[in-house]
N, C-alpha and C positions, 0 to 999 in steps of 0.2 A: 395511496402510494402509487407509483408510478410504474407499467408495466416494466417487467427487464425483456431485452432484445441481446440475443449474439448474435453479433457482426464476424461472417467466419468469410470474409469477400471484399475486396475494396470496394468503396462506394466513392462517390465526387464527394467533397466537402458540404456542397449545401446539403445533402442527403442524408449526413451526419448530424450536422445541423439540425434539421428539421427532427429526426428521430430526437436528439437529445433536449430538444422544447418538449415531446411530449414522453417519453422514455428515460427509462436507464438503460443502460448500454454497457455491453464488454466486446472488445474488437478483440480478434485476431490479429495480432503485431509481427507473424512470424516477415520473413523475409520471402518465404515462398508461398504459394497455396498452401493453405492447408491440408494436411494429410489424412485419411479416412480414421488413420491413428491418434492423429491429434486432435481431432474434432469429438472422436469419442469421452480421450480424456477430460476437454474443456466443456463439453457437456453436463459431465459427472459434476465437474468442480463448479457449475452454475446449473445445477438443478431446477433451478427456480425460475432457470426465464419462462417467456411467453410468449415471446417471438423469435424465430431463427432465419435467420440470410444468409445463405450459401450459394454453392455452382456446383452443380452437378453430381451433387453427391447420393448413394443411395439411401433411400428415407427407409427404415426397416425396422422391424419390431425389435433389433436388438439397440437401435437407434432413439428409437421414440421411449423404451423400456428408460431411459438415461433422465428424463426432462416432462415429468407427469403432467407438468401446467402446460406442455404447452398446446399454444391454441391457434397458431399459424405459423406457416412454412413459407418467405418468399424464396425462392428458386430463379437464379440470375442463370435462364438459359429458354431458350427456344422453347421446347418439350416440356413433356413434364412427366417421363415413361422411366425415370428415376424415382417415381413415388408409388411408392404403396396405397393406393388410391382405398382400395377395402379396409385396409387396417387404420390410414386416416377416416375415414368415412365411422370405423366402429369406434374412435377417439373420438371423436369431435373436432380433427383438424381442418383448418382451412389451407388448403395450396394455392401460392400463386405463380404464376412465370411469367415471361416477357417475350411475347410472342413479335413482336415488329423488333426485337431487338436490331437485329441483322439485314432489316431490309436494304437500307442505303449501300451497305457495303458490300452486300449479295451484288447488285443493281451496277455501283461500281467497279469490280470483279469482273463482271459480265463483258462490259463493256469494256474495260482494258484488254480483257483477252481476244475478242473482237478485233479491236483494232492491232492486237497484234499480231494475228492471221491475215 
């Protein structure tokens, strides 16, 4: 059987794609980010995954207490000082994050404000 992932973060379509060749999947459909509130609930109500993709959220023992299988964290953000690094490390989680996310637009930032000084 196929690991489950929650998708609690847009991702591009091929992304989704790819996860659902080799995943099962439950997205978050709300209309906004999702909420520390809602993320809880939708936890509880997929127990079972094994993958979780979120932003920014914090990873905590009343968090991980919700999703016993699971066995990786991706983290759609720079940092990764959001995670309970000890209490993953006594689970067996894997964390990951995206550390170039923001370089291009750091970079073009920069440089717009530059030129308009």
């Amino acid at each position: 059987m196929k690991p489950k992932v929650f998708i609690a973060t847009p991702i591009p379509p091929e992304v989704e794609r790819y996860i659902g060749e080799h995943c099962r999947s439950v997205k978050w459909e709300g209309e906004h980010p999702i909420s520390r509130e809602d993320l809880l609930k939708m936890l509880a109500e997929n127990s079972d995954i094994e993958g979780l993709m979120l932003k920014a959220h914090k990873i905590d023992r009343d968090m991980l207490a919700l999703v016993p299988n699971l066995k990786v964290i991706c983290n759609e953000s720079v940092g990764y000082d959001n995670f309970d690094i000890e209490l993953m490390k006594e689970k067996g989680i894997v964390g990951t994050h995206t550390p170039s996310v923001l370089d291009e637009t750091v970079a073009d930032t920069t440089f717009a404000l530059m030129f308009a000084a």
